[in-house]
C-alpha positions as a Markdown table, in Angstrom:
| # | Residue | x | y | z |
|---|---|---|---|---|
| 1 | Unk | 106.9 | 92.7 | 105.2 |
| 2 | Unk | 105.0 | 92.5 | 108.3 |
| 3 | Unk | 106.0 | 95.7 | 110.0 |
| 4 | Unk | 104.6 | 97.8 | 107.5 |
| 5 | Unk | 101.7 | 99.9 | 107.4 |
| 6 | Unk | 99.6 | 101.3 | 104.2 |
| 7 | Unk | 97.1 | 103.4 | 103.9 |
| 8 | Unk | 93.9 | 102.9 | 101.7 |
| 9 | Unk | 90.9 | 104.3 | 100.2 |
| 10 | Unk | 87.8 | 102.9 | 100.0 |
| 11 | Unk | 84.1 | 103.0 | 99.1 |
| 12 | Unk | 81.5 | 101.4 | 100.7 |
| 13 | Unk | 78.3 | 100.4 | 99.9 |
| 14 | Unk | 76.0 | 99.9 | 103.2 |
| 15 | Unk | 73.1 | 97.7 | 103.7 |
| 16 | Unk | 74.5 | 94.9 | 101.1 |
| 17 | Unk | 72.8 | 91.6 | 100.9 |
| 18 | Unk | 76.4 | 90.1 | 101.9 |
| 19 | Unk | 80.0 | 91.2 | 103.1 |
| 20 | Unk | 82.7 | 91.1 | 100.9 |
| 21 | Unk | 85.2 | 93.2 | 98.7 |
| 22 | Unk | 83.9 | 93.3 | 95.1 |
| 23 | Unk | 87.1 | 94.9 | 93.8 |
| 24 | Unk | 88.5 | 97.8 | 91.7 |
| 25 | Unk | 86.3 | 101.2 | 91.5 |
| 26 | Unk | 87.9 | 104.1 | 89.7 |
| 27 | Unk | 91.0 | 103.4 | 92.1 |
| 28 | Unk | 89.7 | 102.5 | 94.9 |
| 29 | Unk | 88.8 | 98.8 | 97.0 |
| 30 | Unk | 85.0 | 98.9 | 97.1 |
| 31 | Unk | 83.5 | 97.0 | 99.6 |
| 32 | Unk | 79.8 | 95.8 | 100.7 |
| 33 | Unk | 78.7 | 95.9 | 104.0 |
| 34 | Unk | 75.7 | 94.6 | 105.4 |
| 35 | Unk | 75.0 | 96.7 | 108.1 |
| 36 | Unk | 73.6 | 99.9 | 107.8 |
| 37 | Unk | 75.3 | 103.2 | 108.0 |
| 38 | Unk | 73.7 | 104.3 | 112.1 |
| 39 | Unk | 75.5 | 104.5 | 114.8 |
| 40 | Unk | 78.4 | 103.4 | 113.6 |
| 41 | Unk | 77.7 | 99.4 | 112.6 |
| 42 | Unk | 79.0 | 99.8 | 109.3 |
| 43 | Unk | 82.7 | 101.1 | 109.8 |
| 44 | Unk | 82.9 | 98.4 | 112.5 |
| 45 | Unk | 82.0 | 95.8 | 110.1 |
| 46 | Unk | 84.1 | 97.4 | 107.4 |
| 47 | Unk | 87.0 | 96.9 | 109.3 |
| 48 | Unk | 86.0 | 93.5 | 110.2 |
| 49 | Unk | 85.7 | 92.8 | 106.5 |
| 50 | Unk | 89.3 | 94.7 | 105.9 |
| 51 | Unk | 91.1 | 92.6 | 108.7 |
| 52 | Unk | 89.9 | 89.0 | 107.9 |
| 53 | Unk | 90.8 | 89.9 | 104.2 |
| 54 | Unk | 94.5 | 91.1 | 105.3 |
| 55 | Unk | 94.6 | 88.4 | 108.0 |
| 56 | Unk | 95.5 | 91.4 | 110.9 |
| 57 | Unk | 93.6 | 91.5 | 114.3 |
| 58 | Unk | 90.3 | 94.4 | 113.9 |
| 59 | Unk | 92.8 | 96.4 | 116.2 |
| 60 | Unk | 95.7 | 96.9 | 113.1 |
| 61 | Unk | 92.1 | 98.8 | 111.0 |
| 62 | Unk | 91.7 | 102.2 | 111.5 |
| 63 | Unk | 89.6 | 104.5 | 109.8 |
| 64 | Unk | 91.5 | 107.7 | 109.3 |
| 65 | Unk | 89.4 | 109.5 | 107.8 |
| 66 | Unk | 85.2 | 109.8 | 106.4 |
| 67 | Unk | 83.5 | 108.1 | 109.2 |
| 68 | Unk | 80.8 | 109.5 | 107.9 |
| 69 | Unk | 80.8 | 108.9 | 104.2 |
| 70 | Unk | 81.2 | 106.0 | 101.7 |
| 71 | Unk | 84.7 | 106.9 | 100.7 |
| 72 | Unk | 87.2 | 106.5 | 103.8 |
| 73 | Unk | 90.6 | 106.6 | 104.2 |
| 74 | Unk | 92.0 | 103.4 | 106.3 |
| 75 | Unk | 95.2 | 102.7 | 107.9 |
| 76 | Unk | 96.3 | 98.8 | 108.3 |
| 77 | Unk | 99.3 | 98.2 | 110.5 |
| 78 | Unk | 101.4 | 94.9 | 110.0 |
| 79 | Unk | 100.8 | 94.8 | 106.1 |
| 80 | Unk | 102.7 | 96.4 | 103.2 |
| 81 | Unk | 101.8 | 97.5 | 99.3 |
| 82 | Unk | 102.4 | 94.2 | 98.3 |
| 83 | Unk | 100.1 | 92.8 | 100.0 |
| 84 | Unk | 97.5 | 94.9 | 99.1 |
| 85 | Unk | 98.3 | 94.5 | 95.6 |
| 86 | Unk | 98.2 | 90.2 | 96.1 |
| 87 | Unk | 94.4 | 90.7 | 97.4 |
| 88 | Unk | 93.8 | 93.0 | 94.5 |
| 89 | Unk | 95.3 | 90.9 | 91.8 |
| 90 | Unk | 92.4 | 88.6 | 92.8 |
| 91 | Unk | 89.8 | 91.1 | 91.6 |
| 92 | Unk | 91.5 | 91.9 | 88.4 |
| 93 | Unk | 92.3 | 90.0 | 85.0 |
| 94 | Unk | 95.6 | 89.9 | 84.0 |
């Protein structure tokens, strides 16, 4: 279902050694980001991170909400729930 859109919340931990989604935290996608939290260069690497993960363009990742802070709200256009929950399943044992 490519015409989709869902809408997310995440944490994210700034100034990781690496990139990369670590998984499940109390409900939510956490996420390390290398860059740090000025002027921006972390929520443009987060949705970097977010669109190579769902395979969408940077373009279909928008932060909605807490630009700001570690927990944000994000918006991916072109993906559905079951998508997210594929990418999850990968973080969780079943």
């Amino acid at each position: 279902m490519r015409d989709a859109n869902l809408t997310i919340t995440v944490q994210v931990q700034p100034r990781s050694s690496h990139d990369g989604i670590v998984g499940l935290h109390e409900g939510r996608l956490k996420i390390r980001i290398s860059a740090p939290p000025v002027d921006g260069q972390s929520n443009q690497r987060l949705t970097e991170v977010l669109a190579k993960a769902f395979g969408v363009s940077k373009s279909s990742v928008e932060i909605v909400k807490g630009h700001h802070s570690r927990l944000k709200t994000i918006t991916i256009s072109g993906i559905g729930r079951e998508d997210y929950e594929a990418l999850i399943s990968k973080f969780t044992d079943t």
